[in-house]
N, C-alpha and C positions, 0 to 999 in steps of 0.2 A: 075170715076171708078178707084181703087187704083189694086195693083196688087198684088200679095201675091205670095212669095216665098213658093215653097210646098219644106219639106225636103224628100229628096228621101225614097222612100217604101222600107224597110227592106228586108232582102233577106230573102225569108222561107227558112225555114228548110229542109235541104237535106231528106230524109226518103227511107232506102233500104229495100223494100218488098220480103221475100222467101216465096212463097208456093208450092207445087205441084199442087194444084189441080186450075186449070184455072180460075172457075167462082169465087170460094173466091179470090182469088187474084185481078179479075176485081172488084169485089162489094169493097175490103178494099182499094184500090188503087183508086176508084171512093172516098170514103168517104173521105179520106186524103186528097187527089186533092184539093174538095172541102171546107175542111178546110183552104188551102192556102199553102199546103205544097208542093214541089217539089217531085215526085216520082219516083224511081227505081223498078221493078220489076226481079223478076230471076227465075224458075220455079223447079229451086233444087238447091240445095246446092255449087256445082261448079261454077253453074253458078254465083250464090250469094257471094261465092269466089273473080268470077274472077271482078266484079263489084265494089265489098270493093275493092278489088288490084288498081283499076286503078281509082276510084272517092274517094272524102272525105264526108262521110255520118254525120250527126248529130244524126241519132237515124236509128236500123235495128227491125223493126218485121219480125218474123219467128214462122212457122211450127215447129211443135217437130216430128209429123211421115211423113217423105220423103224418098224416095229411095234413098240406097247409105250411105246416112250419117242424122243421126238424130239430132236432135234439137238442143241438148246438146253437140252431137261432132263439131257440126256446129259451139255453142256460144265461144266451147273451141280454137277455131282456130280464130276467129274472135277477141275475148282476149287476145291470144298470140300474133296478130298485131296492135291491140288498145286496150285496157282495158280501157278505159275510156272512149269509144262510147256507149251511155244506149242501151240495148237490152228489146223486146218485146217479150215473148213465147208464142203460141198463142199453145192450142191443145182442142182436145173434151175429153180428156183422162186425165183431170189433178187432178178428185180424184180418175180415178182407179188407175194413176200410183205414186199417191201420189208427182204430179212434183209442185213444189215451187222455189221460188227465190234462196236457199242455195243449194239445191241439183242439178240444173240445170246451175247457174251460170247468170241468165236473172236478169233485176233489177226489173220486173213484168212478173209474169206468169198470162195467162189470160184466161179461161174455155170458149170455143166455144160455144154458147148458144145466147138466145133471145135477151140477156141482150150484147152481143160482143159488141155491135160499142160503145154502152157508157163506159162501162169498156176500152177499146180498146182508146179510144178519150181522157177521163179524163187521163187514163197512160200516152197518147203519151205528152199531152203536160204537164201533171207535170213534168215528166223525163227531158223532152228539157227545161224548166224555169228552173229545177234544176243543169242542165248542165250548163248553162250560167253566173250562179253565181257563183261569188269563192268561194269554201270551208271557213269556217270561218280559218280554221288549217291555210291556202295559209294567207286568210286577217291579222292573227294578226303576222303570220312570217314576211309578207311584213313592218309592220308598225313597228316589231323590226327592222327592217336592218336600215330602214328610220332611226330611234333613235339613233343607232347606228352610222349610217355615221355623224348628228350631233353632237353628242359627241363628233367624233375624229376633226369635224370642227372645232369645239370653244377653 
């Protein structure tokens, strides 16, 4: 019998859920789990707040209608202290209120419907594969500097 080094299991993905309303939050927070993803829940926006304040998330879906503060004020403060953590919009209202990725600030907006958890699923982890790779801009700046410190080596 030989014995096999296993490499350790990746860490999932941190994933910070907002919603108001209790049962969607249990069914999207069940689905994610399931995926393999660590989950956070907050049940408005404060609280959602105070959660980003004190953990490091890889990716936030959220609600666009909550008490207090909506979707969009929500993305905007979550931006002003990371802008580079992907956001998810989830609402039932995304063609009456015409909300989109430019006018909300989310990097997928995603229509409450039959079709959610696959819309919802396919977002979450293209967002997170696309977070983890470097920007090609990051990759060819890096490979100038490298060139650069050669040059002055030789």
């Amino acid at each position: 019998m030989t014995s096999r080094k296993s490499s350790p299991a990746p860490v999932p993905a941190r994933i910070l859920l907002v919603d108001d309303n209790r049962s969607g939050l249990s069914a999207r927070k069940a689905i994610l789990a399931e995926l393999g993803y660590a989950v956070d829940c907050a049940e408005d926006a404060a609280g959602g707040l105070r959660l980003f304040g004190r953990h490091s998330y890889d990716l936030v879906v959220t609600d666009f209608r909550m008490p207090d503060m909506n979707g969009d004020q929500f993305i905007n403060e979550l931006r002003s202290r990371r802008p580079e953590v992907p956001i998810v919009l989830l609402s039932g209202f995304v063609e009456a209120l015409g909300l989109n990725e430019k006018n909300t600030g989310a990097d997928a907006v995603i229509m409450k419907s039959a079709r959610e958890v696959q819309h919802l699923t396919s977002a979450v982890n293209r967002l997170l594969k696309a977070a983890r790779k470097p920007p090609a801009s990051e990759t060819a700046a890096s490979k100038a500097k490298r060139k650069s410190r050669t040059q002055r080596a030789s």
